[in-house]
SERO-517902 format. One record per residue (C-alpha): residue number from 1; residue in one letter; x, y, z. Coordinates in steps of 0.1 Angstrom, whole numbers. Example, Ala and Ser with C-alpha at 12.3 -4.5 7.8 and 13.67 -1.06 7.14 Angstrom:
2
   resi   resn      c1      c2      c3
      1      A     123     -45      78
      2      S     137     -11      71
//
This chain:
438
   resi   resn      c1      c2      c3
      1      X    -719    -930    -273
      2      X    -691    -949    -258
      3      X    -676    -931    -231
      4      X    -640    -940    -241
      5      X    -649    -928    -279
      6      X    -633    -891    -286
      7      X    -649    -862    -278
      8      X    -678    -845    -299
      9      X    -666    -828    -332
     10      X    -628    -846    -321
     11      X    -618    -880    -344
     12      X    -587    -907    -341
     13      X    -569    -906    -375
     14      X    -559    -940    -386
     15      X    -530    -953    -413
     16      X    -555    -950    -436
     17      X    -567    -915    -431
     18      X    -531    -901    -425
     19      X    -520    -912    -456
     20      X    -547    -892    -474
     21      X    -535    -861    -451
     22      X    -500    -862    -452
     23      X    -503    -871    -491
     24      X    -526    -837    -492
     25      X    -509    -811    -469
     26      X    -475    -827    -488
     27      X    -488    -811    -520
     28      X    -502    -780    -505
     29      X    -469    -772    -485
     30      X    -452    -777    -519
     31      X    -469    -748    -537
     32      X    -466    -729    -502
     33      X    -429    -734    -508
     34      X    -429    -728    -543
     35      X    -441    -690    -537
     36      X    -414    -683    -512
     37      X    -435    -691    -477
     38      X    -412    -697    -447
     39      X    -423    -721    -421
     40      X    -437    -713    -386
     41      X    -449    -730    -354
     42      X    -469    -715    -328
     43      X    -482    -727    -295
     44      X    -516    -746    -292
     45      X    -522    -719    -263
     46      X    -520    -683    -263
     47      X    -532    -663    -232
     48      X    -570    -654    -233
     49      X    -561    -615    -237
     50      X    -546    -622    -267
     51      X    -575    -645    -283
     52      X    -603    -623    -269
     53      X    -619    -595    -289
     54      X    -603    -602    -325
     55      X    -625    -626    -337
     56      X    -666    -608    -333
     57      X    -691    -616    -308
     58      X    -697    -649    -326
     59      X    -657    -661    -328
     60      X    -653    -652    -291
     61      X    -682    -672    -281
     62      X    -661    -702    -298
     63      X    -631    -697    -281
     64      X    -618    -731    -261
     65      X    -611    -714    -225
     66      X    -584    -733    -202
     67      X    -594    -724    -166
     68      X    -567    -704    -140
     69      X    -548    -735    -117
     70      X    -557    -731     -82
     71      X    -586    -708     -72
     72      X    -590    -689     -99
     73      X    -602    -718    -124
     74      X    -626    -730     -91
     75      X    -641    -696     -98
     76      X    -647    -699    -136
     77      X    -613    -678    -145
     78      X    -599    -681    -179
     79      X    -563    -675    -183
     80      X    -552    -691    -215
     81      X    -571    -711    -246
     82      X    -567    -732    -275
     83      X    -555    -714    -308
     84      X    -593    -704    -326
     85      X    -567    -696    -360
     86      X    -533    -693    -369
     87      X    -538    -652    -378
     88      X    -539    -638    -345
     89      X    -506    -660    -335
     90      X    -490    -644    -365
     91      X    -502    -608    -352
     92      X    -483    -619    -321
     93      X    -451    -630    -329
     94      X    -444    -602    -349
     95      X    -452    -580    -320
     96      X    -428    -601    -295
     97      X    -404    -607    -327
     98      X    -397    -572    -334
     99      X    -363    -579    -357
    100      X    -382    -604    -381
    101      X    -377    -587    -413
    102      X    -404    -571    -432
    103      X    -419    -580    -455
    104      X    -424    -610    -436
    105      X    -438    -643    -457
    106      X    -445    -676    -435
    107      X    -464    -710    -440
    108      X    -479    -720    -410
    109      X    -497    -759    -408
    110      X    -511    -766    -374
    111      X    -550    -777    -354
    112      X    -567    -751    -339
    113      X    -598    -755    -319
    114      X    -632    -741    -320
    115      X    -663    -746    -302
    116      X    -687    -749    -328
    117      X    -715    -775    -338
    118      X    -697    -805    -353
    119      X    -714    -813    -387
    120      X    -705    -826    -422
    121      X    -666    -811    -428
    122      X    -672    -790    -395
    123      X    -651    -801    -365
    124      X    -640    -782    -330
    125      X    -604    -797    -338
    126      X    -591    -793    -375
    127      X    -558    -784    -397
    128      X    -554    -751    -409
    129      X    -528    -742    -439
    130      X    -520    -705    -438
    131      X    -500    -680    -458
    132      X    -494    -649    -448
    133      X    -472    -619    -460
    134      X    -468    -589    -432
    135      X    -455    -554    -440
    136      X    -467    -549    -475
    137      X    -499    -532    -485
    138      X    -491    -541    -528
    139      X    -521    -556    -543
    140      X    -497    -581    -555
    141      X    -497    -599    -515
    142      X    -533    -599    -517
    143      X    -533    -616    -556
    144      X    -505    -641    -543
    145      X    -531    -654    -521
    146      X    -556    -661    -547
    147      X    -526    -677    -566
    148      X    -508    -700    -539
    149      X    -550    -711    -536
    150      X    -556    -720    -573
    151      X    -523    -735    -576
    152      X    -530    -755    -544
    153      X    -562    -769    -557
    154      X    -550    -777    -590
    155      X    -521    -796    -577
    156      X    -549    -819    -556
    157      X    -567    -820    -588
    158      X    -598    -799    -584
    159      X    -610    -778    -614
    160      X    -641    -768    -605
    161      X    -640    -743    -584
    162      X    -644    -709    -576
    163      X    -624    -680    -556
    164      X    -649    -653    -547
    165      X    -636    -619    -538
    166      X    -646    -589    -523
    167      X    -637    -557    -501
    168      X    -648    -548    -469
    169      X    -642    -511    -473
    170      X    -666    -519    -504
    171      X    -692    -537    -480
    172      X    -686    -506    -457
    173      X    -699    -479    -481
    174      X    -730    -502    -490
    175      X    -736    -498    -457
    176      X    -732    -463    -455
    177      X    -752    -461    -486
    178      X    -785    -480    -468
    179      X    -783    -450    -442
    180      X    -775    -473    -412
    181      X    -734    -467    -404
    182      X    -740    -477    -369
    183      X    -755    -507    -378
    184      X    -720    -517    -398
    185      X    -711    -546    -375
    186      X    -751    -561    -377
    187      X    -753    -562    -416
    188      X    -722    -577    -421
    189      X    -728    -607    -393
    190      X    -763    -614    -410
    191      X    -750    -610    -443
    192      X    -720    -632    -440
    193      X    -750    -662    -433
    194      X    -763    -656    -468
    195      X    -748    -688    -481
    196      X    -763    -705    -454
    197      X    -802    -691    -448
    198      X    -806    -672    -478
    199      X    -822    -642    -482
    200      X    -853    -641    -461
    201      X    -832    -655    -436
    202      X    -808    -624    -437
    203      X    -840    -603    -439
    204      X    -849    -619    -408
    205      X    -817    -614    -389
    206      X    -816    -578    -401
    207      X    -852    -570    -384
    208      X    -836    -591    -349
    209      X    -809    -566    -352
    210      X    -826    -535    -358
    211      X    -817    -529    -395
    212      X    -848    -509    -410
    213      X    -866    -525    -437
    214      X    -860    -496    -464
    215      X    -823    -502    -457
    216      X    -827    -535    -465
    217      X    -839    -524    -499
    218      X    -813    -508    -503
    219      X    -790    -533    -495
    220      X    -804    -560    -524
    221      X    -810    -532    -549
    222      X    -767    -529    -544
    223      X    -764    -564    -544
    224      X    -784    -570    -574
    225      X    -766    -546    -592
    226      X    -737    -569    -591
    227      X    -757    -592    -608
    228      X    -743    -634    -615
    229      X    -745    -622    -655
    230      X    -718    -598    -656
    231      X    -679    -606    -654
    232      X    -663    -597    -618
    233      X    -651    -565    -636
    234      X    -682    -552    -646
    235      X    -701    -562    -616
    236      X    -675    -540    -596
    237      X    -680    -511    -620
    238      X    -717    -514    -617
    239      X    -719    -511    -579
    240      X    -687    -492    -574
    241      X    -711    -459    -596
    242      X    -734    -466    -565
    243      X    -705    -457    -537
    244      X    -689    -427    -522
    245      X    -656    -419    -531
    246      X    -642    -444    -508
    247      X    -664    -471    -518
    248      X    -648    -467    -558
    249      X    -610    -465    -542
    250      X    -617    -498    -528
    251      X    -632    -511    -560
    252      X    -601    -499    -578
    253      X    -578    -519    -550
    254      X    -601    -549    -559
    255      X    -589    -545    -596
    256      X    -558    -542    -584
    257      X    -560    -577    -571
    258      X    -579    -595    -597
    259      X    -553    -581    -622
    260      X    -521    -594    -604
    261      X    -540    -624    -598
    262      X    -545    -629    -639
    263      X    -507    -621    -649
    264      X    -503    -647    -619
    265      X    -521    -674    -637
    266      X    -552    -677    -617
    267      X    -578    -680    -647
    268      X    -610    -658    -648
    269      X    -632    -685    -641
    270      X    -619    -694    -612
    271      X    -623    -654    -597
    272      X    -654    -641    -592
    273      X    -661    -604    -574
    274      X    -696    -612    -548
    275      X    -704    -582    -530
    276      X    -726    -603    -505
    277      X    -691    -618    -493
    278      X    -687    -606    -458
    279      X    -662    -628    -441
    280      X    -671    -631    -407
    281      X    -641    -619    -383
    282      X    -634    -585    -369
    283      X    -600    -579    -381
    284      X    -603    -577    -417
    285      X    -597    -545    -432
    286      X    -591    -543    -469
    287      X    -598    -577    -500
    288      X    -614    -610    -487
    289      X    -615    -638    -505
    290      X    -636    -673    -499
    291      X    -630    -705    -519
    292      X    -659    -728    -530
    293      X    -663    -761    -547
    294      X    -688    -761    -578
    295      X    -699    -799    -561
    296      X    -707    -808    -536
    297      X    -719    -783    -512
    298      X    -702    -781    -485
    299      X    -694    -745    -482
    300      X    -660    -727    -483
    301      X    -629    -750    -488
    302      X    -604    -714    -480
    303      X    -608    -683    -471
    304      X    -590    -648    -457
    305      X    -582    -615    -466
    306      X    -564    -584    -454
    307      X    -560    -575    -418
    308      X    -538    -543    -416
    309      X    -548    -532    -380
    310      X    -545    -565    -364
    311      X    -505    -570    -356
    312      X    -511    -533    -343
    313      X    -532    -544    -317
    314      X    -506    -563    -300
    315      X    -474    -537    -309
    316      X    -486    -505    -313
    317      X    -473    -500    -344
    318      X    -492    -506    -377
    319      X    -476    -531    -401
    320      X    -498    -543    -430
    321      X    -509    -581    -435
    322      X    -526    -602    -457
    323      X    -531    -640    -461
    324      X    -555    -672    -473
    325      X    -565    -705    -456
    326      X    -570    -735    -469
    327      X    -592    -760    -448
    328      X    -579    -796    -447
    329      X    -608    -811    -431
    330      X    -632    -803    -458
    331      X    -609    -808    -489
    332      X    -608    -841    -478
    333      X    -644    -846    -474
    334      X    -645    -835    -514
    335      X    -619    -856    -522
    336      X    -632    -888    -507
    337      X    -666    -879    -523
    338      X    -654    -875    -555
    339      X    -629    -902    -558
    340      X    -601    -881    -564
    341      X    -574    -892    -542
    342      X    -545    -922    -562
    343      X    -541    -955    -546
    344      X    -521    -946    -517
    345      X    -510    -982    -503
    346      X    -488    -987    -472
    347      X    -458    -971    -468
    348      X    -439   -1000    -454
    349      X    -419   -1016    -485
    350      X    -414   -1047    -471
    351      X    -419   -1075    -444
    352      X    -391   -1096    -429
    353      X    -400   -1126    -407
    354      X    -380   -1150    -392
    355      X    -395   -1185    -400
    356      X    -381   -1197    -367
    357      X    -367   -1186    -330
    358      X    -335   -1195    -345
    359      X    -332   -1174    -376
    360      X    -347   -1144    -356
    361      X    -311   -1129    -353
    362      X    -306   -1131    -390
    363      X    -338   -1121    -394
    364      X    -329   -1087    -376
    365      X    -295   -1080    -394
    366      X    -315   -1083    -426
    367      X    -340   -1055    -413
    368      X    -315   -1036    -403
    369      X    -294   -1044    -441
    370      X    -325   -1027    -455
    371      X    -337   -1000    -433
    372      X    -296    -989    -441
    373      X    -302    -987    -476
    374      X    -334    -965    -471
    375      X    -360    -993    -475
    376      X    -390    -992    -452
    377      X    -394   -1020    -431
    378      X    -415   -1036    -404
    379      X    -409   -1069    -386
    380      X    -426   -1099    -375
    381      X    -418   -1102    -340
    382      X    -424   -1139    -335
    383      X    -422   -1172    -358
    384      X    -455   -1179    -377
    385      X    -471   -1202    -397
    386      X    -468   -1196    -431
    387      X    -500   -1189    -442
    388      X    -503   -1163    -411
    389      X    -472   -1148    -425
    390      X    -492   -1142    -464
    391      X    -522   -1130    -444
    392      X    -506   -1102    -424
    393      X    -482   -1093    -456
    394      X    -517   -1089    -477
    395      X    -537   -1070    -449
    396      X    -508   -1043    -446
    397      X    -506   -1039    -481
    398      X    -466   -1044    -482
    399      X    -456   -1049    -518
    400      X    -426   -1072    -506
    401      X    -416   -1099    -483
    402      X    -385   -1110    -467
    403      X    -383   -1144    -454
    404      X    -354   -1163    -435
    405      X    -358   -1199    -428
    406      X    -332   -1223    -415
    407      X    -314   -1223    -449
    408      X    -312   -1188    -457
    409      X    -296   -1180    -423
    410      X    -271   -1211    -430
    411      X    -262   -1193    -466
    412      X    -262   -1159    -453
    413      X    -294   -1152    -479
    414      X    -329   -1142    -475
    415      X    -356   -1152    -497
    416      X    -375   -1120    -517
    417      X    -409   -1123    -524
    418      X    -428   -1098    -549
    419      X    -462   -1099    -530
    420      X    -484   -1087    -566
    421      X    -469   -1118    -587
    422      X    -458   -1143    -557
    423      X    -428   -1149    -577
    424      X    -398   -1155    -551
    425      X    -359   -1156    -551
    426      X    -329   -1162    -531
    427      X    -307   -1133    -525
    428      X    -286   -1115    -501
    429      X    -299   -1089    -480
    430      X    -283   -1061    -502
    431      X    -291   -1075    -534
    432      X    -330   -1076    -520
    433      X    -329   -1042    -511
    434      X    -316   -1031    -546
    435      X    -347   -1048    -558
    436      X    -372   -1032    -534
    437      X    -360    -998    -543
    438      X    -356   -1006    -580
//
């Protein structure tokens, strides 16, 4: 690989590929907007204390590490890294920000950074979209999630797809149910790989972690019982019999969810309730949620859930918090796949050259004509041929064309042509930008 090429699992976006983003995060920031989200920036670094231990063994072994300046980074010292989410940053502001009203509802759209094995819609640098509502424990947060997700996808244009749900207090009594407690933190690391090794993988990673076999019975005799035939409601009732006490009050929480998230709009085959769903970070505490595309695989397009104890970590006192991702990087690998993104040409409207050194001055006060009535504009900064001039229009894809030759500049006109039909006529600068936004 070239050594001036960018670095593993990092990627140059060009014209092209920023008009596919911008035309995407447009429409998801809409329906962020739509719900009542609030916008928020954080910084790209945060100091390593407060990235460190919120994420599992496996997050903080991803964690982009800026070394100390001076002799502390010539030892190996970490002092700050790159963002791993935009949750954690959340948790922190409202524990510096202690007069942000509660509940507080914000739309955050920002890179953060990860450490991981770059594969297909897998990068160390990509776009998250969060929302997040802090201070609220109402099912109705949690079922705004799934909502502001569905809506999100539908205004893209996907339709199939699926939101699974679970609960991790759910996920904690099957647990408790195989008998292994202390073992909470192993099962849930192997089980959130299901997707990817299946089950004798799982069974695998159980044994390397010291889960006993007749526990892992256990575990797919629960799972089962939530089987792919019955409706999310009835797969919940079926396992929630299984539980201890606590185990059914977080199955009734779930229905909780998946009934806001009806009377919200989201239909019931998009929802489904998947026990196995583990979700991989520390900090969740109540409903998860994971979002998958029917085709092709490429594994979860969104995900989150409810972290109450997190924004207590930084502020010692406990405020409530739930939100979704959506993952930028891999909606656009779908979308490319499956054709689904409109013809989104340039977004320059128009060309103006100067067909000589002497008209360039005209050439410039009929830019600037056009840019003042909200036409976008570039300019050819030297005289050209004229078959150079319908080359460079074509390959930027600008549906018009202003020329000024010797005899425009004497009239005080420019010549307008319509780049799809070549058809051309003599106006004035104002009368072409009328046309152009017309």
């Amino acid at each position: 690989m070239s050594k001036v090429s960018p670095a593993r699992g990092m990627r140059d976006y060009l014209p092209s590929d920023m008009r596919r983003r911008h035309w995407v995060i447009g429409r998801i920031q809409e329906v962020f907007e739509r719900y009542g989200f609030e916008p928020l920036e954080t910084p790209a670094l945060e100091r390593i204390e407060t990235l460190t231990g919120k994420y599992g063994e496996e997050g903080d072994r991803l964690l982009f590490k800026v070394l100390k300046r001076g002799e502390g980074g010539a030892r190996g010292e970490a002092d700050m890294g790159l963002r791993y989410d935009l949750t954690v940053p959340l948790a922190r502001v409202m524990a510096t920000h202690r007069d942000l009203p509660t509940p507080f509802r914000r739309y955050q759209i920002q890179p953060v950074w990860r450490a991981d094995r770059p594969q297909r819609g897998r990068f160390r640098e990509f776009m998250q979209c969060d929302v997040d509502t802090v201070g609220t424990t109402s099912p109705v947060a949690d079922a705004e999630c799934l909502a502001v997700v569905h809506d999100a996808l539908v205004a893209l244009g996907f339709s199939g797809f699926r939101i699974r749900v679970n609960h991790r207090e759910i996920l904690r009594a099957m647990v408790d149910h195989m008998g292994v407690s202390e073992l909470e933190g192993q099962v849930l690391v192997a089980l959130d790989k299901l997707d990817k090794v299946g089950r004798e993988g799982v069974d695998r990673e159980l044994v390397e972690r010291g889960v006993p076999a007749a526990a892992t019975s256990q575990l797919w005799r629960l799972l089962d019982l939530a089987a792919t035939g019955l409706d999310s409601a009835a797969a919940l009732d079926a396992l929630a019999a299984e539980l201890s006490p606590a185990g059914r009050a977080a199955a009734a929480q779930l229905h909780a969810v998946l009934d806001n998230a009806a009377s919200l709009g989201v239909p019931a085959t998009h929802l489904r309730f998947d026990a196995a769903l583990a979700r991989g970070l520390d900090y969740y505490t109540g409903a998860v949620f994971e979002t998958v595309v029917l085709e092709p695989d490429i594994g979860s397009i969104s995900g989150g859930g409810r972290y109450d104890g997190l924004v207590g970590m930084f502020s010692g006192r406990e405020l409530p918090a739930v939100g979704v991702s959506l993952g930028i990087e891999r909606i656009l690998v779908v979308m490319d796949e499956l054709g689904m993104f409109p013809d989104l040409g340039s977004t320059t409207q128009a060309m103006v050259v100067a067909l000589g050194d002497d008209e360039l001055p005209a050439a410039l006060e009929a830019a600037a004509t056009l840019r003042g009535a909200g036409v976008s504009v570039t300019m050819s900064h030297e005289a050209l041929r004229f078959k150079r001039i319908m080359r460079d229009a074509d390959r930027a894809g600008v549906p018009w064309l202003v020329l000024v030759g010797a005899d425009e500049r004497a009239s005080g006109v420019v010549a307008l042509r319509d780049m799809s039909t070549r058809e051309q006529v003599v106006v004035t600068a104002s009368q072409a930008a009328a046309r152009i936004r017309g």
